[in-house]
Backbone as CSV, one residue per row, in Angstrom:
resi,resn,N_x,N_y,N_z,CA_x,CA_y,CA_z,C_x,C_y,C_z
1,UNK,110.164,215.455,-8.968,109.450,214.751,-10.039,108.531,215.746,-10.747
2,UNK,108.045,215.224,-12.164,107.422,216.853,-12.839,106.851,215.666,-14.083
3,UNK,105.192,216.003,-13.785,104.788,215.052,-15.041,104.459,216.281,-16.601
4,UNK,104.942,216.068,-17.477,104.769,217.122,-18.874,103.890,216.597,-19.305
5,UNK,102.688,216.934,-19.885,101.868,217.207,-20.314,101.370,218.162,-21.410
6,UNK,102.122,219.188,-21.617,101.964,219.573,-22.518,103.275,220.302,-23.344
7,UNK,102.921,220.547,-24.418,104.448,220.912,-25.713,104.155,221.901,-25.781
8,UNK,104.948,223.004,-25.589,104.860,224.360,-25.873,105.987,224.577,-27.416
9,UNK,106.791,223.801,-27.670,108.286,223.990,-28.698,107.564,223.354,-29.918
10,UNK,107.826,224.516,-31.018,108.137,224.164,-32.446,108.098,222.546,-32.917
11,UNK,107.980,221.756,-33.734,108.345,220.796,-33.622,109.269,220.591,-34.878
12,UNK,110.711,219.619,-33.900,111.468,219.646,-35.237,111.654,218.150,-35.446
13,UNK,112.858,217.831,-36.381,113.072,216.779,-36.774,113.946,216.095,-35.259
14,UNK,113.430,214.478,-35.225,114.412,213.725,-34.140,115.412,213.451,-34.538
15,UNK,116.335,213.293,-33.956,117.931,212.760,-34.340,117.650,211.004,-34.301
16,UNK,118.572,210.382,-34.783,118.516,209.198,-34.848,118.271,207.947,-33.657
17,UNK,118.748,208.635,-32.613,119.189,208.126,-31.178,117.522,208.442,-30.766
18,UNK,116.966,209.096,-31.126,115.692,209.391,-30.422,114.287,208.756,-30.967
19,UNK,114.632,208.465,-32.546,113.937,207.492,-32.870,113.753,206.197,-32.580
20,UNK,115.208,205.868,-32.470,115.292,204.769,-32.201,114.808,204.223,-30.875
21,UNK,115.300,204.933,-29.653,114.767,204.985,-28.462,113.448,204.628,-28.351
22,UNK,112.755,205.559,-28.972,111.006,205.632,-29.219,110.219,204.184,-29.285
23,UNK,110.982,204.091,-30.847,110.490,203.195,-31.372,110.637,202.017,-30.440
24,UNK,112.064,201.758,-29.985,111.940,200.324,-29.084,111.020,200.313,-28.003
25,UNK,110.662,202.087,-27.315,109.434,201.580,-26.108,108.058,201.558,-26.372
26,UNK,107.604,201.634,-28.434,106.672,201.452,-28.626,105.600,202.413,-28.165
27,UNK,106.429,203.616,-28.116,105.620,204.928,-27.943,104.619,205.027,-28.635
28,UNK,103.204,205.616,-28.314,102.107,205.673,-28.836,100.936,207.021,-28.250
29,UNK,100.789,207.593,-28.900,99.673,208.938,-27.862,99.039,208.088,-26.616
30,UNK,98.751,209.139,-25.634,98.150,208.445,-24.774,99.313,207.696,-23.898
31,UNK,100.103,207.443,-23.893,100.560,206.453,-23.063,101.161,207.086,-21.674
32,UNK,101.468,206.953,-21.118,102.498,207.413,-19.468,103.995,207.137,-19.399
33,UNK,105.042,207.553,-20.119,105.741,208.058,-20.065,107.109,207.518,-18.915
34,UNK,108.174,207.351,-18.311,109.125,208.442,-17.572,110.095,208.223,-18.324
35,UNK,111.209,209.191,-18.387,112.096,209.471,-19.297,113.162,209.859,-17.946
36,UNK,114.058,208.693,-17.948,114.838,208.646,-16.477,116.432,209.190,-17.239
37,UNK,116.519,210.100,-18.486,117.844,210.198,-19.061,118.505,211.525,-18.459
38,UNK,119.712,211.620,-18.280,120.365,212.839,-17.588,119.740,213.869,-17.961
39,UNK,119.505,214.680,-17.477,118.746,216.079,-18.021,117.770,215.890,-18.792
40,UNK,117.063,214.806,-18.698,115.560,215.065,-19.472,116.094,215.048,-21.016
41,UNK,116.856,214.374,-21.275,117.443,214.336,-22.825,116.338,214.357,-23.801
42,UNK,115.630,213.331,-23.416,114.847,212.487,-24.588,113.142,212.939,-24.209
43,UNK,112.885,213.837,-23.176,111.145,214.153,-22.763,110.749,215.246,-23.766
44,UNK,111.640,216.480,-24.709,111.091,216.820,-25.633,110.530,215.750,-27.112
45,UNK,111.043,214.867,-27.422,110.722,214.329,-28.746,109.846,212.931,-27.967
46,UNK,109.943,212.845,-26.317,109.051,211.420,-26.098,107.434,212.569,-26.289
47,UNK,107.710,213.659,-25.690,106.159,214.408,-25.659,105.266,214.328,-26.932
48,UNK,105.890,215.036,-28.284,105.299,214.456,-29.188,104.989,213.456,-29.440
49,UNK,105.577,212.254,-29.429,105.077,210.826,-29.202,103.674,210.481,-28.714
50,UNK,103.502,210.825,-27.260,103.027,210.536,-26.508,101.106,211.798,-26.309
51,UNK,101.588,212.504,-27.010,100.407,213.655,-27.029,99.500,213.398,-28.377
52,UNK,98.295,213.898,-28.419,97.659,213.889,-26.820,97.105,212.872,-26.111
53,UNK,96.806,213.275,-24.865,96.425,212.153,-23.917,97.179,211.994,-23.026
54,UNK,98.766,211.744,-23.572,99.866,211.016,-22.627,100.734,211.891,-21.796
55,UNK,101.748,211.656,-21.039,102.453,212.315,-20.138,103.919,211.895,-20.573
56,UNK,104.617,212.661,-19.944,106.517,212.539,-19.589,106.689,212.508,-18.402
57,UNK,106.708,211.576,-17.466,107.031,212.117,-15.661,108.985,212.096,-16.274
58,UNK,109.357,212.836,-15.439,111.070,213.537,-14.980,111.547,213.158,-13.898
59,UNK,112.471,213.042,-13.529,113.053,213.147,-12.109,114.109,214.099,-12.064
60,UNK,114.197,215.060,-11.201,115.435,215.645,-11.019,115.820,215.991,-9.645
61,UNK,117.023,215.417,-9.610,117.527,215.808,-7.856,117.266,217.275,-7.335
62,UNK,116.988,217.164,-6.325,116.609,218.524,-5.583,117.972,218.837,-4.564
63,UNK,118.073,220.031,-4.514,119.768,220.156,-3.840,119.481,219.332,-2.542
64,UNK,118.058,219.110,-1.682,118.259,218.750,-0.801,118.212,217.072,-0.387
65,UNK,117.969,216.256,-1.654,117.785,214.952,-2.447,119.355,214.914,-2.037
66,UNK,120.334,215.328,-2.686,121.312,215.740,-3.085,122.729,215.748,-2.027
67,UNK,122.074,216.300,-1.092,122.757,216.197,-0.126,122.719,215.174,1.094
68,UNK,121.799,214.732,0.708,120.924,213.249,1.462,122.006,211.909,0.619
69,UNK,122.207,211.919,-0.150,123.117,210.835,-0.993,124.179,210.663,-0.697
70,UNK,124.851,209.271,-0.134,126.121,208.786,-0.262,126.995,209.004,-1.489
71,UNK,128.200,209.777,-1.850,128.974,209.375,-2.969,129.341,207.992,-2.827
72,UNK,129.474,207.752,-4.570,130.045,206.857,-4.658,131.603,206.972,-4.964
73,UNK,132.558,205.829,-4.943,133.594,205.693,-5.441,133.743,206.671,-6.619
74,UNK,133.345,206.279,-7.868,133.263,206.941,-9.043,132.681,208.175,-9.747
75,UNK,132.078,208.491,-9.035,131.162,209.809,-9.441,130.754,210.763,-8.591
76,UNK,130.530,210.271,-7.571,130.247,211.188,-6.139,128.776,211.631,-6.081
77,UNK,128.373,212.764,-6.047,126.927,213.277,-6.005,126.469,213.214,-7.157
78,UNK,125.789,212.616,-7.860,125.652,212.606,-9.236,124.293,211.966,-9.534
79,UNK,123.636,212.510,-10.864,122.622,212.196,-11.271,122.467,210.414,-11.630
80,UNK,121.937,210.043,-11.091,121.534,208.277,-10.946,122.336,207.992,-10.191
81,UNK,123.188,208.650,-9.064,123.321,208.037,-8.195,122.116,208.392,-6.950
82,UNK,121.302,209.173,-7.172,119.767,209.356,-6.693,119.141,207.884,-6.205
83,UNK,119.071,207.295,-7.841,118.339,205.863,-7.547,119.106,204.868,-7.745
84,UNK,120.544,205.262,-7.383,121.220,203.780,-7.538,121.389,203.417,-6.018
85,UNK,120.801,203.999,-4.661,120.818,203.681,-3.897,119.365,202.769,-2.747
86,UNK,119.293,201.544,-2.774,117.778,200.628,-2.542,117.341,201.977,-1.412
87,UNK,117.510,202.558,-0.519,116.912,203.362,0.253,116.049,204.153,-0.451
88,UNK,116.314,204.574,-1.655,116.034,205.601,-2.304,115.463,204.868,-4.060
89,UNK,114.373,204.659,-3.677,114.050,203.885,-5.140,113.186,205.062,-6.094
90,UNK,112.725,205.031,-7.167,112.474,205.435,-7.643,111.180,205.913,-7.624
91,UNK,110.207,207.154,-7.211,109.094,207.400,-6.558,107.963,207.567,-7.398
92,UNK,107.902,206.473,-7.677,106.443,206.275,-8.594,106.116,205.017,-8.286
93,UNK,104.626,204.807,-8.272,104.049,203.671,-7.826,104.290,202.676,-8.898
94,UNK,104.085,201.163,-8.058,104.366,200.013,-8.912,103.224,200.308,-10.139
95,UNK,103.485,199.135,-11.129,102.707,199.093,-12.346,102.305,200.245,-12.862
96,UNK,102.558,201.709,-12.665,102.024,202.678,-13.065,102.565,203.435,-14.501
97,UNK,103.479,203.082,-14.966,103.759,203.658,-16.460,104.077,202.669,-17.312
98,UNK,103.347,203.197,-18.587,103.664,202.696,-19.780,104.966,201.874,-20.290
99,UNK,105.860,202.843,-20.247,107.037,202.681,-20.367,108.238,203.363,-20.134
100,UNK,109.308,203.291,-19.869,110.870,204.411,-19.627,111.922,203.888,-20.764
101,UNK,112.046,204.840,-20.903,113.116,205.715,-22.013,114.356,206.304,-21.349
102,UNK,115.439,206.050,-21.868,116.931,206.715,-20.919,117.853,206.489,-22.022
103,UNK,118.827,207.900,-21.686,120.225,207.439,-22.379,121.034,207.707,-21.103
104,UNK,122.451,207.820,-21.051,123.251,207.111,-20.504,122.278,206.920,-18.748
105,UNK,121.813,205.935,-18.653,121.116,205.809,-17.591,121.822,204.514,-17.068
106,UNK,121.858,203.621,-17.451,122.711,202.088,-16.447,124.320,202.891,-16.469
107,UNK,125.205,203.458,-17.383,126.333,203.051,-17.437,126.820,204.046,-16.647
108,UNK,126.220,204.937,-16.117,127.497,205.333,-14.668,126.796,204.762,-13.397
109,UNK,126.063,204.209,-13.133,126.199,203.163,-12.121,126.628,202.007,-11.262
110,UNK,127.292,202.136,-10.409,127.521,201.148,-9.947,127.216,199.837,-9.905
111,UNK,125.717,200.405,-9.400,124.758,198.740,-8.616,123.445,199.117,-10.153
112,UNK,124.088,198.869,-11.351,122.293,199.209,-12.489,121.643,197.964,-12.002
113,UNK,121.552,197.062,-11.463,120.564,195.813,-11.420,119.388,196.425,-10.412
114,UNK,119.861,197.589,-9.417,119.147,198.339,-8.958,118.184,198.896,-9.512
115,UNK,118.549,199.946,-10.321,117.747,200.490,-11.264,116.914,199.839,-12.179
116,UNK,117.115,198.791,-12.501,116.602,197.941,-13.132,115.302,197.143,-12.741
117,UNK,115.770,197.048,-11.240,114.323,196.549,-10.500,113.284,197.373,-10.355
118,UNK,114.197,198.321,-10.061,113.158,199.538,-9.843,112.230,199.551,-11.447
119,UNK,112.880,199.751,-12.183,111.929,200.416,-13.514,111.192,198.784,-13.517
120,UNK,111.662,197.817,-13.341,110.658,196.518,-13.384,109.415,196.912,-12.364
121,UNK,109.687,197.303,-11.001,108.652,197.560,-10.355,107.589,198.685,-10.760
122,UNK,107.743,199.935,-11.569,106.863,200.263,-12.362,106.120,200.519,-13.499
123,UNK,106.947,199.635,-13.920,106.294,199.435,-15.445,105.188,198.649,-15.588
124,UNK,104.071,198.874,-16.271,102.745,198.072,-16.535,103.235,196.692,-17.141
125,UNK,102.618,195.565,-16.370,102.823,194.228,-17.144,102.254,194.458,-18.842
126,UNK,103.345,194.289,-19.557,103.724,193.962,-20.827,104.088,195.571,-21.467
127,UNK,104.860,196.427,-20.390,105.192,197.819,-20.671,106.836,197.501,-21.249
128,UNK,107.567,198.228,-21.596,108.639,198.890,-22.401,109.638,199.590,-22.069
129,UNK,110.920,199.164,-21.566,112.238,199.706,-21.560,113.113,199.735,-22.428
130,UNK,113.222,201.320,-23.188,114.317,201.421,-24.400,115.082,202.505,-23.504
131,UNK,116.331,202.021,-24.131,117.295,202.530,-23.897,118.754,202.587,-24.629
132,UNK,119.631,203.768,-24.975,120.237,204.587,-25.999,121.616,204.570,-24.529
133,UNK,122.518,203.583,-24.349,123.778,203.553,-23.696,125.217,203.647,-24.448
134,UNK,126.448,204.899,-24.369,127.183,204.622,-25.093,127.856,203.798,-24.165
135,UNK,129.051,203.250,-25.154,129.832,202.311,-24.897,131.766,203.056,-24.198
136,UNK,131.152,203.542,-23.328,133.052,204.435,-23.016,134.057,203.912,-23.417
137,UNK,134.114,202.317,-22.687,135.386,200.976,-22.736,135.558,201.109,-23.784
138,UNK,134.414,201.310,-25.342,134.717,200.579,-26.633,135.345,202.330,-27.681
139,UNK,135.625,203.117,-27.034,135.683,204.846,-27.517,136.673,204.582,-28.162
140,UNK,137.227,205.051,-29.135,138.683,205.203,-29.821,139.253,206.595,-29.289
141,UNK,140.577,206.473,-29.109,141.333,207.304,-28.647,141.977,208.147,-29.649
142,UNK,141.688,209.377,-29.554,141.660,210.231,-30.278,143.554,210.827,-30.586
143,UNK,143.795,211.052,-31.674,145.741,211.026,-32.404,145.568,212.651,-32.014
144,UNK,146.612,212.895,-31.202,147.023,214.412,-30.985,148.504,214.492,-31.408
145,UNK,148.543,216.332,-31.937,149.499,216.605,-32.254,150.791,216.636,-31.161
146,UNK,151.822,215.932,-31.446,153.080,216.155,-30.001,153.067,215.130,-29.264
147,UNK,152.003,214.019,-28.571,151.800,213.412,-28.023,152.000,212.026,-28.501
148,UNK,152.733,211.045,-27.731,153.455,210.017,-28.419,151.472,208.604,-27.810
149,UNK,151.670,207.660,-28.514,150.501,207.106,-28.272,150.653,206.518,-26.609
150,UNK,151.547,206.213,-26.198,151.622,206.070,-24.581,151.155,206.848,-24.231
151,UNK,151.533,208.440,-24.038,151.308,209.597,-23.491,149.229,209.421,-23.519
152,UNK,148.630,209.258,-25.010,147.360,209.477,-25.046,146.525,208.050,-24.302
153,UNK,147.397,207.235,-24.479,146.829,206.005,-23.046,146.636,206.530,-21.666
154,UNK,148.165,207.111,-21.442,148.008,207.392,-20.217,146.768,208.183,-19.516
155,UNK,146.380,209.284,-20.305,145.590,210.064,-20.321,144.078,209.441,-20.270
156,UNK,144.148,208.525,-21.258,142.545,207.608,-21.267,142.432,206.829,-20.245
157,UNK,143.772,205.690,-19.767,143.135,205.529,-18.467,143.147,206.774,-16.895
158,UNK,143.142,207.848,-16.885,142.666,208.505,-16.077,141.175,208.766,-16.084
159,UNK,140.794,209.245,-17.654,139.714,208.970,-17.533,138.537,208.118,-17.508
160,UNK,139.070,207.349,-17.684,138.247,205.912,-16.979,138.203,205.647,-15.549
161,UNK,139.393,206.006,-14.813,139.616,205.686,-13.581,138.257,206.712,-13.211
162,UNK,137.938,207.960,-13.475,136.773,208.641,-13.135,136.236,208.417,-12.823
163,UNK,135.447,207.671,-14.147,134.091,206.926,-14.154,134.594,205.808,-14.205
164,UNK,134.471,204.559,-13.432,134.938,203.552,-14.003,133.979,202.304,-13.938
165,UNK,132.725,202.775,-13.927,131.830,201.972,-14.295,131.122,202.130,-15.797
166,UNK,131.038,203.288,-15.854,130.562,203.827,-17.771,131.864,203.212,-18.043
167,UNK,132.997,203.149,-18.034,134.156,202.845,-19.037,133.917,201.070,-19.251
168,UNK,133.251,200.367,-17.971,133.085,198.669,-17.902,131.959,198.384,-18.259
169,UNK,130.801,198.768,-18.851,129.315,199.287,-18.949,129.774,198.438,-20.294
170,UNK,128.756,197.374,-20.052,128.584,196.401,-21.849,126.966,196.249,-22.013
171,UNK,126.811,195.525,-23.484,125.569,195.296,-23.791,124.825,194.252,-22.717
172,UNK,126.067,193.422,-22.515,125.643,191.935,-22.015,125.434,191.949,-20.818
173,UNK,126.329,192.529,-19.827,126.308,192.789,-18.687,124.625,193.524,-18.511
174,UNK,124.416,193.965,-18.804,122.483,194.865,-18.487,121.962,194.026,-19.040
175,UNK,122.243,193.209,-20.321,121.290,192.301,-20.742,120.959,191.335,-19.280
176,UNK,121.926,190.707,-18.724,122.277,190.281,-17.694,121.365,190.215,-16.327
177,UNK,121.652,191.737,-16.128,121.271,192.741,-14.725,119.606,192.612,-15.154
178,UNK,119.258,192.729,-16.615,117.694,192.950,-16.961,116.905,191.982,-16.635
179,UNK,117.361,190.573,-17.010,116.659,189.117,-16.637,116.840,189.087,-15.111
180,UNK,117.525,189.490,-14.602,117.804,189.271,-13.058,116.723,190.255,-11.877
181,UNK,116.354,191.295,-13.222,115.253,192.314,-12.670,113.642,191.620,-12.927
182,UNK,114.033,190.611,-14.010,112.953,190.530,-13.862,112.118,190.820,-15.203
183,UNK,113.165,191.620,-16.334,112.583,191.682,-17.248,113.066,191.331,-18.451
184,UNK,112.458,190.935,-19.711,112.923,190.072,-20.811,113.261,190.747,-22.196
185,UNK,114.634,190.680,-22.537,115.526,191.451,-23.096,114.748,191.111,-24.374
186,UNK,114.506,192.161,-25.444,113.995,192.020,-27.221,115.115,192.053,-27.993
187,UNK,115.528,193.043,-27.731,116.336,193.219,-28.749,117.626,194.629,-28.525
188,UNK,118.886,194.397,-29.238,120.267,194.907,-28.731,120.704,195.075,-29.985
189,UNK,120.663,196.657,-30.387,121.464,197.281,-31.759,123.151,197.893,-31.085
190,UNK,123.568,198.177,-31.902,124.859,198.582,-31.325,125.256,199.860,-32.792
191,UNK,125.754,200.866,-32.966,125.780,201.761,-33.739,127.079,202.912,-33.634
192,UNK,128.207,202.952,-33.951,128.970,204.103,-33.653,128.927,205.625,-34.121
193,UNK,128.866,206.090,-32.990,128.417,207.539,-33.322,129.662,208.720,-33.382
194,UNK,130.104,209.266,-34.658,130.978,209.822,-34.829,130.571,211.729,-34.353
195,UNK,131.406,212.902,-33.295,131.027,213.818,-33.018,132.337,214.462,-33.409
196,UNK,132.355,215.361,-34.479,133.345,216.355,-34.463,133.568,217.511,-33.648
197,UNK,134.634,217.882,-32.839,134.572,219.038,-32.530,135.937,219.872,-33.253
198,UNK,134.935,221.425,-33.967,135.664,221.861,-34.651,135.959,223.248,-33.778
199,UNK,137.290,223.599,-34.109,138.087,224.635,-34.075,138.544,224.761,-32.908
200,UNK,139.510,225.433,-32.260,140.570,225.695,-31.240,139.077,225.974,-29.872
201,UNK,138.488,226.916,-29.734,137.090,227.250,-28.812,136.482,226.221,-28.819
202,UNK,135.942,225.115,-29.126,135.066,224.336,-28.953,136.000,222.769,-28.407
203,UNK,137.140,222.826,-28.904,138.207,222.127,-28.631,138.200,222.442,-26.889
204,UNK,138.474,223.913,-26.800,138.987,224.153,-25.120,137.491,223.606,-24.556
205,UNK,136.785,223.987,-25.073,135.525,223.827,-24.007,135.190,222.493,-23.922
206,UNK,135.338,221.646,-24.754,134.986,220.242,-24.583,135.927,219.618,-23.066
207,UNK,137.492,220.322,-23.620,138.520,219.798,-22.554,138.002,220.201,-21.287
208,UNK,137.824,221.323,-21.209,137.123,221.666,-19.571,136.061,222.158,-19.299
209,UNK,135.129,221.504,-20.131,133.375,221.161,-19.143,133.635,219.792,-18.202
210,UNK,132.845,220.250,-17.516,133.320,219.606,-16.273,132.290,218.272,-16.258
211,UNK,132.376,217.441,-16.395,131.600,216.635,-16.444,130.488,215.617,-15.079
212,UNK,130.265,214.261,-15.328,129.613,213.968,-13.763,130.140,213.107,-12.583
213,UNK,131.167,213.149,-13.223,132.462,213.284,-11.445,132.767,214.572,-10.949
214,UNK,132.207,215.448,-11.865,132.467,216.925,-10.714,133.623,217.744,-11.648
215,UNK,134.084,217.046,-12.242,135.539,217.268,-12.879,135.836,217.574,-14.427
216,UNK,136.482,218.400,-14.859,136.517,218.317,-16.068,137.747,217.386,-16.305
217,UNK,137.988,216.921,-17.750,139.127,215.993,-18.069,140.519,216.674,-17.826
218,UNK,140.620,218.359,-18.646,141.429,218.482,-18.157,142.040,218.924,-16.331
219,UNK,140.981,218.897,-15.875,141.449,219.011,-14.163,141.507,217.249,-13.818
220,UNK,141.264,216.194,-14.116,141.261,215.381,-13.858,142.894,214.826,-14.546
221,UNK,143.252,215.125,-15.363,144.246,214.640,-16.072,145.586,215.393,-15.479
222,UNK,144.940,216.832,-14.820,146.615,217.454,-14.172,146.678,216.865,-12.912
223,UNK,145.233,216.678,-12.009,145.147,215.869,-11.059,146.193,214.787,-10.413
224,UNK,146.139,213.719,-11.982,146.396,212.736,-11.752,148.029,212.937,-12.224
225,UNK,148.371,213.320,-12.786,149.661,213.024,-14.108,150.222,214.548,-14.024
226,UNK,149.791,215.399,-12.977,150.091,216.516,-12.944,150.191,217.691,-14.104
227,UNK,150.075,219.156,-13.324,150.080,220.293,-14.240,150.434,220.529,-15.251
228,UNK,151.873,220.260,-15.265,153.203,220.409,-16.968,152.202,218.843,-17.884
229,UNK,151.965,218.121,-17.837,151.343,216.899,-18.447,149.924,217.709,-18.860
230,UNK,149.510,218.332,-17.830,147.756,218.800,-18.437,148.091,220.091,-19.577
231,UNK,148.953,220.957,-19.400,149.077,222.295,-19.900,149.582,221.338,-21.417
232,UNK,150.619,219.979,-21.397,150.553,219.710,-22.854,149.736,219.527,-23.341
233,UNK,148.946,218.210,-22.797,148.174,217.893,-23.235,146.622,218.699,-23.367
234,UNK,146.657,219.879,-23.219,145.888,221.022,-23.823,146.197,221.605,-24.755
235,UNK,147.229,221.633,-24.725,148.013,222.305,-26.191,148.443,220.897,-27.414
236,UNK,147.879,220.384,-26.917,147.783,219.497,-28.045,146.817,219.361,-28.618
237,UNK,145.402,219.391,-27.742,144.509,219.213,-28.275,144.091,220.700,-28.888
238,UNK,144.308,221.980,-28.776,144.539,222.824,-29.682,145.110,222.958,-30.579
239,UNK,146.488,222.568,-30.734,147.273,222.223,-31.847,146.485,221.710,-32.844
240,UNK,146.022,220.467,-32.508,145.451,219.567,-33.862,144.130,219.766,-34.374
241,UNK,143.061,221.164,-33.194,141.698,221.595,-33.943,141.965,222.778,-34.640
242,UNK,143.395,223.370,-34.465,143.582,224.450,-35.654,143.855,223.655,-36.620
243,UNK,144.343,222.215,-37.327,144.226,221.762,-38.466,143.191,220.916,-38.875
244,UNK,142.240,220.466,-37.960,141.385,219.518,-38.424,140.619,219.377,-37.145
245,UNK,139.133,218.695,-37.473,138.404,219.100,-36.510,138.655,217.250,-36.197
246,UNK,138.472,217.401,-34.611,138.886,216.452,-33.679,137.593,215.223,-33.638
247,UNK,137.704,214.285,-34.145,136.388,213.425,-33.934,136.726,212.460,-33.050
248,UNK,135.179,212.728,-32.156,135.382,211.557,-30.751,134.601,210.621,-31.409
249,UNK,134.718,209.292,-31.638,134.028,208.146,-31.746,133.413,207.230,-30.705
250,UNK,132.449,207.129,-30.655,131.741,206.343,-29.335,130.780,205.500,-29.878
251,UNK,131.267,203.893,-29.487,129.962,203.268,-30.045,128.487,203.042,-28.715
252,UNK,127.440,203.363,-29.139,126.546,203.521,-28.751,125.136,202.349,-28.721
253,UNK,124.706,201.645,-27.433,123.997,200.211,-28.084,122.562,200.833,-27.482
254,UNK,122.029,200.235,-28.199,120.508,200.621,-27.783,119.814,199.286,-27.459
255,UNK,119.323,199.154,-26.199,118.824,197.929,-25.548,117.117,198.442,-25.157
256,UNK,116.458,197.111,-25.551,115.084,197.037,-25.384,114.846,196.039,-24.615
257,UNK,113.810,196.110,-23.930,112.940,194.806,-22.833,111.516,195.619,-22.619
258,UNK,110.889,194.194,-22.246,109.859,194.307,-21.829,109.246,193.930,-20.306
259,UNK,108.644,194.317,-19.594,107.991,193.540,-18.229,107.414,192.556,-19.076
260,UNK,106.906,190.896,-18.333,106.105,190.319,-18.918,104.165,190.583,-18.084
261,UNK,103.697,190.209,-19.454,102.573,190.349,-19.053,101.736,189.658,-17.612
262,UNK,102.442,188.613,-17.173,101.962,187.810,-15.509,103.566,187.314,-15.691
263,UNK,103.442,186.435,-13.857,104.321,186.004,-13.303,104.533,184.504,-14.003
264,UNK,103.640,184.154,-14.756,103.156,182.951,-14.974,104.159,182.473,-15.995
């Protein structure tokens, strides 16, 4: 855990996803902070927010956190699977922050109603949960050169089989899990976010960064559907960023709640 306190970086413009975030937890100087998003996504632009006065607490697994964790089915050692386990809740005292901020934070979880209690258990009565979740299930499947549209199914459900809780991950379902935690849903935008990746190099590297099953797509895809299937379907997806740059579409919902102010 690591509380920020202070901004040492330039300050630039936020991207859209980060405003928005903000704005739903009603960020304000002064306030207390945790920013529970994979890698601390969102604790540079919550700091400005929040300064001066206020804090960013972090969490990040420690190798020996790490090795203490059950895999799960879907992801194995992986970031929020830390606190998706009740043994292991989230180590900050009850009622003690303002508010939490996360992007993909419920949707590779298994058990999010977990997580959910948890951030209910420390959030200040009448504090602020925004949150920036894409939508995997709702992704459009991207037209490759050579590859007949079966072939690019086949391929998508492998990667779902991965993760196959981000791929089942809805608005409603957390809206759901949130009242059941305990806390009372405001408001649910939904927004598709278009990412080009251009040229043949940025193409390969997207295919094999390895993502948080451990795996990159393309080792997951020869895995499953074997080698001669992965080596095409790499050369396909090169094929079609030497003519045009490849856009992944992902729609993306941004969900807000609040703790209430008493039990009453």
């Amino acid at each position: 855990m690591h509380r920020h306190q202070k901004h040492l970086e330039v300050r630039r413009r936020l991207s859209p996803a980060e405003t928005t975030v903000l704005a739903g937890a009603r960020v304000r100087p002064g306030q207390d902070l945790v920013d529970l998003s994979q890698a601390s996504t969102l604790t540079s632009a919550a700091l400005w927010a929040v300064l001066p006065g206020g804090s960013v607490t972090t969490l990040t697994p420690t190798a020996e956190a790490l090795q203490r964790i059950r895999p799960t089915p879907e992801n194995g050692h992986t970031w929020g699977s830390v606190w998706d386990l009740t043994e292991n809740p989230v180590p900050l005292p009850d009622a003690s922050v303002d508010a939490v901020i996360g992007r993909s934070l419920l949707g590779p979880l298994l058990y999010p109603r977990r997580m959910l209690i948890d951030i209910a258990r420390v959030l200040k009565p009448g504090g602020w949960l925004s949150l920036c979740e894409p939508l995997l299930g709702q992704s459009g499947p991207i037209a490759l050169d050579g590859l007949s549209a079966r072939e690019i199914a086949q391929a998508e459900r492998v990667l779902a089989g991965v993760r196959p809780a981000a791929h089942t991950f809805t608005a409603a379902h957390a809206i759901g899990n949130a009242r059941l935690a305990g806390l009372l849903p405001v408001e649910h935008t939904q927004e598709t976010v278009t990412a080009p990746i251009i040229g043949v190099a940025a193409a390969d590297t997207a295919l094999r960064a390895v993502g948080p099953a451990g795996e990159s797509a393309y080792q997951a895809i020869s895995r499953v559907l074997g080698a001669a299937f992965a080596h095409r379907y790499a050369e396909a997806w090169r094929s079609t960023a030497r003519r045009r740059p490849l856009l992944l579409q992902t729609p993306i919902a941004y969900l807000t709640m609040t703790k209430p102010e008493s039990a009453t």
